[in-house]
N, C-alpha and C positions, 0 to 999 in steps of 0.2 A: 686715886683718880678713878673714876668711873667712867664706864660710856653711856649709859643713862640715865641722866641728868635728871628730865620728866618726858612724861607723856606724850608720846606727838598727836597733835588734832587728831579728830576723826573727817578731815578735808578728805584726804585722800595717803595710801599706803605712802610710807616713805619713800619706796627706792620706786614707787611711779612718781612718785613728787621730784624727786634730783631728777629724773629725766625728763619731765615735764619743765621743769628750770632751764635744760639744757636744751630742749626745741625752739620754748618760748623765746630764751635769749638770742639764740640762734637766728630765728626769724626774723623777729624783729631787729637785729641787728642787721644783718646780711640782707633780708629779704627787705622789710618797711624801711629802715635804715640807707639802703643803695637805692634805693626809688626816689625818696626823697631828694638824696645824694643828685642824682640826674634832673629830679624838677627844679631842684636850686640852680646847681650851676650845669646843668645843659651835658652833653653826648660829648663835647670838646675838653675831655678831662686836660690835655697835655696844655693847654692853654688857658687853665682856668684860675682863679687865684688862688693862691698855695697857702695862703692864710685863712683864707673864709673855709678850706678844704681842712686846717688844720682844725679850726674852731670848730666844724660840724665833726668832726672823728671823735673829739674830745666831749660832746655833746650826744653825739650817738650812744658813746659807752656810757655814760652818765644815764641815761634815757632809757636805753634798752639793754644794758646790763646791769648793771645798779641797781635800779629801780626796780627790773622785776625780780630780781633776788631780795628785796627786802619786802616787795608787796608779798610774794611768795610766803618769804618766811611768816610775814605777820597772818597772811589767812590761813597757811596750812598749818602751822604751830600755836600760833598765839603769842610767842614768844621771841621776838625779835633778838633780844640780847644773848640768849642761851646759842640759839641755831648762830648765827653771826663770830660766834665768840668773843663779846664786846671783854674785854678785862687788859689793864695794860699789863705787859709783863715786865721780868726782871731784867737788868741791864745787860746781866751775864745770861740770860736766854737769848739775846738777840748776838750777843757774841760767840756764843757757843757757836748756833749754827750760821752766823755768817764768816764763819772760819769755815766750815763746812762749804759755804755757797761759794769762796773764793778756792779749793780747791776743787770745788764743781766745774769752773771756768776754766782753770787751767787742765782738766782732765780731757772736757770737750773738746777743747783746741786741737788736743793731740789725737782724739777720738775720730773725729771729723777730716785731717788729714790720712791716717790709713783707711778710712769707709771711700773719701775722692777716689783714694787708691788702687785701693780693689776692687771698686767700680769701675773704674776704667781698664783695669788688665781683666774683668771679666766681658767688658762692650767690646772689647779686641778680640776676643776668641767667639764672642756667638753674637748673632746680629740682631737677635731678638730684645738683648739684653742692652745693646748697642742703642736699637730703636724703643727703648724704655730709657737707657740713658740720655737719650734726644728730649722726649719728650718732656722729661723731668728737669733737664739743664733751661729748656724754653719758659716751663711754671716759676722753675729759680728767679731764673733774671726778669721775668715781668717784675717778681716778687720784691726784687732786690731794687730793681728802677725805681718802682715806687717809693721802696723807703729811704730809697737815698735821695729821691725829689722830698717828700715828706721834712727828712734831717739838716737840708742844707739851707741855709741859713746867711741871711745878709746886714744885720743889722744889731744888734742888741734886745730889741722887742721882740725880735724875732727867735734869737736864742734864749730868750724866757719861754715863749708860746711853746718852743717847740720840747724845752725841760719839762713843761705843766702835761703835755700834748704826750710827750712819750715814757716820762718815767710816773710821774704822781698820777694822774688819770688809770691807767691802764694797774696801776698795783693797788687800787682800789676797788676800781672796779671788778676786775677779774678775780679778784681774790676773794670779794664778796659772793659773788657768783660759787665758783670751785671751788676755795678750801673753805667758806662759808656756806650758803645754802647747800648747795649739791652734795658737799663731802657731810657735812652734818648728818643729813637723809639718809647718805648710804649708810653712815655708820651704825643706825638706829639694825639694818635689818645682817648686815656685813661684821664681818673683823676690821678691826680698824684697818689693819694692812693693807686689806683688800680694797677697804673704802677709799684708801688714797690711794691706791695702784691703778683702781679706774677712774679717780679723777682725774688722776696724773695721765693716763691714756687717752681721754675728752679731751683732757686740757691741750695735748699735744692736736690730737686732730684738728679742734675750734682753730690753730692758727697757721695751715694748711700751708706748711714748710716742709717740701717734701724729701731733703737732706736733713732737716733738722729734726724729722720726728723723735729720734731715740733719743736724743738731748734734751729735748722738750719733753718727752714723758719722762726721764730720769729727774729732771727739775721740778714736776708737776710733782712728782710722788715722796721728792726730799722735801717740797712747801708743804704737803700733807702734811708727811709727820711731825715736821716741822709746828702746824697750825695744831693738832693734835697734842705732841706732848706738852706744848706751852700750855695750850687751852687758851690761848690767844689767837686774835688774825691778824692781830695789832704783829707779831712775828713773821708771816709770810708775808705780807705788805712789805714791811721796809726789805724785808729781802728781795721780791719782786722788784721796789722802786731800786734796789741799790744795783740788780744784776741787769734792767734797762739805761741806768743811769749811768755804769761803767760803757755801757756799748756807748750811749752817746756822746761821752768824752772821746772815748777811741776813734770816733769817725770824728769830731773837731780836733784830734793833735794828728791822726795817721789817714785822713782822707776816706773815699770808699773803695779803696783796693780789696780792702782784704774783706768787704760786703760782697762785692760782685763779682768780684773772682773765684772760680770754685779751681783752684789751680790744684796740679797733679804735682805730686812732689818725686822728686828724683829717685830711681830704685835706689839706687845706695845710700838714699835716707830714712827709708824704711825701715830699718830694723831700729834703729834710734826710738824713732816713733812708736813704734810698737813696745819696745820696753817702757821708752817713759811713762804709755799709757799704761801699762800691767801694774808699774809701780807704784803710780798714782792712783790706779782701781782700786789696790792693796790698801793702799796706804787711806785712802776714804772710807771703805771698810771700816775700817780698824779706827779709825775716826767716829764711823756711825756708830759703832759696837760701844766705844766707850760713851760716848754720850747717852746712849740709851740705858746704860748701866750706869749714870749718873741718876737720870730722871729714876729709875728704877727702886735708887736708892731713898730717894728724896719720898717717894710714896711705897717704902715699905716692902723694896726689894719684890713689889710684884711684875711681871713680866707684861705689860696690860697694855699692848700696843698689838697681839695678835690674839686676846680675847675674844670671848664670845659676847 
């Protein structure tokens, strides 16, 4: 396996090109994207229809992620299918690492109640940290109102919309964007490692979850490699749509408790917590180790994931 496939255009240097990807998108998504968003349906979000809103979110990233990842790749590359990683993979690639991506989920879980944690026995001792915990708990639950207006759901058509809306749409799109154009580009001038460590760090900022970052760059940086050692995207995709797709089953059997509540868990459950996540860190390790030394094997026992 190689990491230079061929030539990139002479458009523009590589790692300005991923972050030219990453503004572009950006804007137009956030910026042209929420304008629109307001001429359509008006200043009165809370009372506006939650399906026309669903249909433009779904349309947006289509528009202005999508699209300019693939216009990107075709003027600055030439080559659409290479930069993209169009190639299906094998059955047992998609299982490998979605064994991997299920004990991602359950690592976070446990990751995320000791951070509540000791976030909150550090806002009790200093006020600074208190009135950063304020302000971040407020970003939270706009965050979480919306998506829980976004996910809920009254009809049948509507839990189709809102399937297409939050698991298929956004593992598409996003994945063409990040571990398609952008991580491509880096890799061209990066180690691969690197090249997904910062897309994995993009990837978590783009979705301005301010409790979830390290989660989201941990996820960002396993789809990398993820997209990388397959040499497919056709692999971070269904992983994407599978770890959106479990959240919105969880919020149709268990409600939005455990979305909006950032609850502090009981001292005397801490230490539980904290073990099960250490054993879990281990034990994904040791998970990532062998699979790397699977692919490893498969192309000739070279180590070509932190290359030059």
């Amino acid at each position: 396996m190689t990491n230079y496939d061929f030539k990139p255009g002479p458009m523009l240097p590589p790692l300005v090109a991923g972050f030219v990807g990453l503004v572009v998108a950006f804007f137009m998504y956030q910026i042209v994207g929420g304008f629109i968003s307001l001429a359509v349906m008006g200043f009165d979000i809370e009372n506006a229809n939650i399906n026309a809103m669903r249909i433009m979110q779904a349309a947006g990233q289509i528009l202005f992620i999508l699209a300019p990842a693939l216009i990107l790749a075709k003027i600055v590359y030439q080559d659409v299918n290479t930069i993209m990683r169009i190639k299906l993979p094998r059955f047992t690639e998609v299982l490998i690492f979605g064994f991997g991506l299920v004990m991602l989920i359950v690592l976070f879980q446990n990751y995320l109640a000791v951070q509540t944690y000791y976030i909150d026995k550090l806002a009790q001792s200093s006020e600074t940290v208190a009135a950063i915990q304020s302000a971040l708990d407020e970003m939270d639950k706009i965050v979480s109102q919306a998506y829980i207006k976004l996910l809920t759901t009254n009809n049948v058509f509507e839990i189709v919309l809102v399937f297409i809306v939050i698991s298929i749409v956004p593992a598409v799109a996003e994945e063409s964007l990040f571990r398609g154009y952008v991580q491509k580009s880096f890799e061209y001038k990066l180690k691969p490692i690197w090249a997904a460590l910062l897309t994995g760090f993009v990837f978590a900022l783009y979705h301005m979850n301010p409790y979830g970052m390290v989660p989201l760059f941990v996820l960002g940086t396993y789809l990398g490699i993820a997209a990388y050692k397959s040499e497919s995207l056709l692999v971070p995709m269904i992983l994407h749509f599978a770890n959106n797709f479990v959240t919105y089953v969880a919020f149709l059997l268990f409600g939005d408790e455990e979305i909006i509540e950032n609850t502090v868990i009981p001292e005397g459950d801490i230490n539980s917590y904290i073990w099960n996540f250490l054993l879990l860190l281990i034990a994904f390790i040791i998970y990532t180790i062998v699979t790397l030394k699977y692919y490893n094997k498969l192309t000739g026992g070279k180590d070509d994931l932190s290359e030059v």
